[in-house]
C-alpha positions as CSV (number, residue, x, y, z in Angstrom):
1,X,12.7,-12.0,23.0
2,X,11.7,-8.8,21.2
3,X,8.3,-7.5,21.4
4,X,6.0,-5.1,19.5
5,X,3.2,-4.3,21.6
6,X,0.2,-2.6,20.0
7,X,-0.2,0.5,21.8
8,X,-3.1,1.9,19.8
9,X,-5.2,2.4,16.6
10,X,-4.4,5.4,15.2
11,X,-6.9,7.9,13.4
12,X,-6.0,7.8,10.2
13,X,-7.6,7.3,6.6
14,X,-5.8,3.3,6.3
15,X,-5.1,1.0,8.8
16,X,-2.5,2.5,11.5
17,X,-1.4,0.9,14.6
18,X,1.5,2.5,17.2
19,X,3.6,-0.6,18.6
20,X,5.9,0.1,21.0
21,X,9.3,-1.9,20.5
22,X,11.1,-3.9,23.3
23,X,14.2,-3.3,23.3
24,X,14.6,-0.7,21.0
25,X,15.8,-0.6,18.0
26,X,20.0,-0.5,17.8
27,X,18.9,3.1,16.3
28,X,17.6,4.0,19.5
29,X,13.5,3.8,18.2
30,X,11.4,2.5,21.0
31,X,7.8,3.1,18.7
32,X,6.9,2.7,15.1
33,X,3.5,3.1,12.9
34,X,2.6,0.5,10.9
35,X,0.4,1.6,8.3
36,X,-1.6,-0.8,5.6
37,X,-3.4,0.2,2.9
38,X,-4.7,-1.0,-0.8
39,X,-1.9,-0.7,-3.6
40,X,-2.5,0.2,-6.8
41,X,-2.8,-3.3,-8.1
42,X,-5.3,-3.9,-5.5
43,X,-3.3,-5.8,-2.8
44,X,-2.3,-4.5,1.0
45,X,0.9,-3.3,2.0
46,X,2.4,-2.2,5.0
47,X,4.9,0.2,5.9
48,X,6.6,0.7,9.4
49,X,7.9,4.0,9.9
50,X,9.7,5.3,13.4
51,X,7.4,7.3,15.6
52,X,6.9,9.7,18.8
53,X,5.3,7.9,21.8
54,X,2.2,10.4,21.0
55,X,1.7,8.8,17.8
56,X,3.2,11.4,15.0
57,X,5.7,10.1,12.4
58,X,9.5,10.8,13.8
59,X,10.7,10.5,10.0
60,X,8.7,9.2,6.7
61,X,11.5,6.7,5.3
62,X,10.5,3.2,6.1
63,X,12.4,0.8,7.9
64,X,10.8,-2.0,6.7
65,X,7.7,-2.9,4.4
66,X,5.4,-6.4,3.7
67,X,2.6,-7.8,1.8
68,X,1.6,-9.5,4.6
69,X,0.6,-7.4,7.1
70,X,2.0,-5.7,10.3
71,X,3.3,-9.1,12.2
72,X,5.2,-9.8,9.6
73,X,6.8,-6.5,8.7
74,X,7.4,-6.3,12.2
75,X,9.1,-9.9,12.1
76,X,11.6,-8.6,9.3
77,X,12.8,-5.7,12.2
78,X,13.3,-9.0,15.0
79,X,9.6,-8.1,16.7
80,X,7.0,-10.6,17.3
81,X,3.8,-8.6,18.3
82,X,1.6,-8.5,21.2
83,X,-1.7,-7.1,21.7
């Protein structure tokens, strides 16, 4: 089974949490951000972007993005998450 275990919150101005990934990714990423915040049209979206072990952004294209929050963005990359 592949897990995305939450590693920390991260200090941010939106809601940012560093999972690291088991296994990696086949791209070799072992940690990702996921990051929700308000849209324009007033709902919450969340972005997953690849990341350092420290925390910091590796590259700013997404690999995947939900409406529904960080479990299921995660879900869409094969993750299920643990705390």
């Amino acid at each position: 089974m592949s897990t995305a275990t939450a590693l920390r919150t991260l200090p941010w101005d939106n809601d940012a949490t560093l999972y690291e990934l088991t296994p990696p990714l086949p791209n070799g990423v072992t940690h990702v951000i996921a990051s929700t915040t308000v849209l324009g049209n007033g709902t919450t979206g969340t972005l997953v972007l690849a990341a350092t072990e420290d925390g910091q952004v590796a590259y700013w294209i997404p690999l995947t993005a939900s409406l529904d929050g960080d479990a299921s963005a995660l879900a869409q990359l094969g993750y299920e998450v643990r705390s």
